[in-house]
N, C-alpha and C positions, 0 to 999 in steps of 0.2 A: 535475632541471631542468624547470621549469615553461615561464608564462608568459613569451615576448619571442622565440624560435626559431621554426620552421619544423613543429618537432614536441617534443611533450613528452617525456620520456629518463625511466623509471622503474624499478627494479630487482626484477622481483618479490620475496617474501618467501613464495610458499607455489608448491606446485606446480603446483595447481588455480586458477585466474582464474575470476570471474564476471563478466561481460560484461552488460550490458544497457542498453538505448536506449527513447527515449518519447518524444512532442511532446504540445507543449499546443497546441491551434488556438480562435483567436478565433472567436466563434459557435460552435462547436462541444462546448469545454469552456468557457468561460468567456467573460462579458461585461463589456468595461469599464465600464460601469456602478456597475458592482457592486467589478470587484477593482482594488486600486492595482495597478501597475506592478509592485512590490515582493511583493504578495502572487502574480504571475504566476510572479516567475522562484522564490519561498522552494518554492510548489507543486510545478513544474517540477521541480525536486530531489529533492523529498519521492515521489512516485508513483516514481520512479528506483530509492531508495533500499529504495521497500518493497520490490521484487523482490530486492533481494539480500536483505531480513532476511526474506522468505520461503524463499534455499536455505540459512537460518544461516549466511550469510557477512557480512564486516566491509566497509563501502565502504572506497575507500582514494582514488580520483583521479574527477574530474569534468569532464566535455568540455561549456561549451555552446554551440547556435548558436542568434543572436536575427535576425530579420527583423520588422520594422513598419513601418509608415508611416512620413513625412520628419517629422512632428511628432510623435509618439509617442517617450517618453523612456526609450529603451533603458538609459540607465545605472541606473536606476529598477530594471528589471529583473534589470540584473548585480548591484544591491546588495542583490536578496534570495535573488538566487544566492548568493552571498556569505554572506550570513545564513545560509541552510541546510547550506551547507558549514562553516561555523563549528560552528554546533549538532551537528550529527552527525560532526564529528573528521575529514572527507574536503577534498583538497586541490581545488582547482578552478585545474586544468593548462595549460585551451587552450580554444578554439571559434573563432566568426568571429561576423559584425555584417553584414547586408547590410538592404536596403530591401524594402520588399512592401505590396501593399496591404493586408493581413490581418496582424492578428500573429500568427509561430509561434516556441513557443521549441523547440528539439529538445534534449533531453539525454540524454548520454551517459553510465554508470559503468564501473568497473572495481573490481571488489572482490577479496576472499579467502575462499580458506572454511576458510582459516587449520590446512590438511590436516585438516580434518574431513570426514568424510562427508555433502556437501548435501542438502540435503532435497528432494525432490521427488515429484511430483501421481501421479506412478505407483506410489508404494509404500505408499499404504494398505493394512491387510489386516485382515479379518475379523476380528474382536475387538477390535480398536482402541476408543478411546475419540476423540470429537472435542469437540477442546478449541477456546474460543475466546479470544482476549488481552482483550476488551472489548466493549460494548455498539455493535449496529450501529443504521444510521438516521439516525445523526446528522448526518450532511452530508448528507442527502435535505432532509431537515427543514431544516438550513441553506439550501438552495440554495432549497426555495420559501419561507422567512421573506425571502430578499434579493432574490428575482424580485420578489414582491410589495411591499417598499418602494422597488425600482429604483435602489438607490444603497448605498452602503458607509458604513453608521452610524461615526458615531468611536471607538464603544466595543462593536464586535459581539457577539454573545451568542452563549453556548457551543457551538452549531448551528451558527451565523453562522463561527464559529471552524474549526472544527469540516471546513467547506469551502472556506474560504478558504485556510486554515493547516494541512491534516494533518499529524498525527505520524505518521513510519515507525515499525513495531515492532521495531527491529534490534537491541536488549538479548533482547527477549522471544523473537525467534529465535535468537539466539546460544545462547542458555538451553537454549532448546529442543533444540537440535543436538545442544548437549553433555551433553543428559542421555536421547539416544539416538534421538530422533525421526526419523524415518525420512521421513514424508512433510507436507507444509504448502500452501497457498498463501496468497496477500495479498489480501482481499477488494474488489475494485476494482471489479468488474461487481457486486456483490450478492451478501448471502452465500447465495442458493439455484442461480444460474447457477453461483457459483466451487466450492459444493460439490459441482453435478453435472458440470462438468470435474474434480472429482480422481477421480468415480466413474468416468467415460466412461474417463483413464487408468490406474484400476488395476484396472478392471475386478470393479467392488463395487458392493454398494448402502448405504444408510445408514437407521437410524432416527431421525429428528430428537426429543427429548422438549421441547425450549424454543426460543425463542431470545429473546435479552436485550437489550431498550430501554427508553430512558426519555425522556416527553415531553419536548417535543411530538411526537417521532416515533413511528408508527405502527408496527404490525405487517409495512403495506404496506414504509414504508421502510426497515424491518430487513432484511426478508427480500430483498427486489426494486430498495431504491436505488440503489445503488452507494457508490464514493469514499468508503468507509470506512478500507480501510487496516488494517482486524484482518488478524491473522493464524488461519486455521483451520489445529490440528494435531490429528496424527492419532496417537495413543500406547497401546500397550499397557494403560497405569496411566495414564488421565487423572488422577485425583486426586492421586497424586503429582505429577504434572507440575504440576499448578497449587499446589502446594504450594512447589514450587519454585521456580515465578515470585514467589508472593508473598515467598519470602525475599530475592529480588534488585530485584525490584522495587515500591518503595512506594505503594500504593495504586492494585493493579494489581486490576483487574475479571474476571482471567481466570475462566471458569468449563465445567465441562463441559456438553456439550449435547446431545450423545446421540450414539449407536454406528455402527460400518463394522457391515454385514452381508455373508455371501459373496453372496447373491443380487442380482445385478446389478438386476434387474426391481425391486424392493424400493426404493423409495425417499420417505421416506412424513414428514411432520411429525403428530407426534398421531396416528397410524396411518389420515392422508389423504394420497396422492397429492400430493408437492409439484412444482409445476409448475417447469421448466426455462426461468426469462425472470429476465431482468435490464437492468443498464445497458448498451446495445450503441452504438456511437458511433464 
C-alpha cells in the first residue's frame, strides 16, 4: 500500500534493509537556470539510488519531500521523480509538498541486498584490484559547459547530460556483489576524495596506474569533480570482475585502475602523492 494513507505498509522480502536519505538544495547543488524542474526531482532519485548500488543492493520504495517557492512547479519535480522511479524498477510510496523560499527536494530509499553480503568502504584488503564502472569528469565538465551558457540547451551534450541526468550503477553493483566483492563506493565527491575515504575505513593504502576520461574533461575533473556516480570496487581478480560486467552489461567502460596496498601511508597516482580534495558541499 503506497500512496493516499498516513504511511506507506511494505512487506519486506530480504532480511537485510538498506536505508538511505539525501537532499538536493537550490544554489548549492543546482541552479535553475540551468535544470528543469524535472531534471531536479529525475537527479534527486538518481544520487539516492547510487548509494544502494554501491552496497549491491536492489532499490525497492521511494519517499519524497519537495519545498519551493509559491510559483515554482512542484509537479514538474514529482514527474521526474516519477521518471526515475520508472527507470530504475523502485516504487515511489509517500513524501509531502510544503512551501520555502529555496527549493529542496529531500529523498528517501529503502532497498535490499536481497540476502547478499553488502559491500562496504571498510573491507578493502591488500591485493585487491580497484576497478572502476566508467570514465569520470564528466559532470565536472558538464556543470561548467552549462555555468557558462547559463541556461539548459534543448538538446544537452553528453557532459550536459551527464549532470543533469546521472545514471545510478545498480546492475554493475548487483554484479559486483554477486560475484563476491567485498568492498565499493559511489563516486560523488570525486573519485580521489571517495578513494581515500575507503582507505581511511579499511585502513589501506592504494596505487593508482590511471584514471579514465574523455574530453572535454580534464584530468583535474576526473580525479577532483565529483557527481559522477561510478562505482569504485575493490576485488581480488580485477580483470575478471570487469569481465563480468562486460557480459551483463553492454557497453560497459568498466576498467581496472590500480591496486589496494597494506601501507596506509601509501597512497600515490603514477607513484606521486595523490592529494585527498574533492567535491565538498
Amino acid at each position: 500500500m503506497g500512496i493516499g494513507d498516513d504511511c506507506a505498509v511494505v512487506v519486506p522480502q530480504s532480511k537485510d534493509l538498506l536505508l538511505c536519505s539525501d537532499m538536493l538544495v537550490e544554489h548549492t547543488h543546482f541552479e535553475t537556470s540551468y535544470f528543469r524542474a524535472s531534471d531536479i526531482g529525475f537527479k534527486s532519485v538518481v544520487v539516492n539510488l547510487s548509494d544502494i548500488a554501491a552496497m549491491g543492493g536492489i532499490p525497492k520504495y521511494v519517499l519524497c519531500a519537495v519545498s519551493g517557492p509559491k510559483n515554482f512547479p512542484i509537479d514538474e519535480v514529482l514527474e521526474g521523480v516519477q521518471m526515475a522511479c520508472y527507470t530504475y524498477n523502485a516504487d515511489l510510496v509517500g513524501g509531502d509538498i510544503s512551501r520555502s523560499t529555496e527549493i529542496v527536494v529531500t529523498i528517501s530509499v529503502v532497498g535490499t541486498s536481497n540476502n547478499l553480503v553488502p559491500m562496504l568502504r571498510s573491507k578493502a584488503a591488500p591485493g585487491d584490484s580497484i576497478v572502476i564502472t566508467g570514465p569520470t569528469g564528466r559532470s565536472s565538465a558538464g556543470l561548467r559547459s552549462l555555468s557558462k551558457k547559463g541556461q539548459r540547451p534543448e538538446h544537452p551534450s553528453e557532459v550536459e547530460l551527464a549532470h543533469l541526468r546521472p545514471k545510478a550503477r545498480v546492475t554493475a553493483g548487483r554484479v559486483a556483489a554477486e560475484f563476491g566483492t567485498k568492498a565499493a563506493i559511489d563516486i560523488s565527491d570525486g573519485l580521489a576524495l571517495d578513494l581515500h575515504r575507503v582507505a581511511d575505513a579499511s585502513g589501506v593504502g592504494f596505487q593508482l596506474e590511471r584514471v579514465p576520461f574523455v574530453s572535454p574533461a580534464t584530468a583535474e575533473d576526473a580525479l577532483f569533480g565529483g557527481e559522477d556516480y561510478e562505482l569504485l570496487l575493490f576485488h581480488p581478480d580485477g580483470e575478471l570482475l570487469v569481465e563480468m560486467l562486460e557480459e551483463v552489461l553492454e557497453g560497459t567502460r568498466a576498467t581496472v585502475i590500480g591496486k589496494v596496498v597494506e601501507d596506509p601511508t601509501t597512497r600515490d597516482l603514477q607513484g606521486e602523492p595523490l592529494l585527498k580534495r574533492g567535491y565538498l558541499h
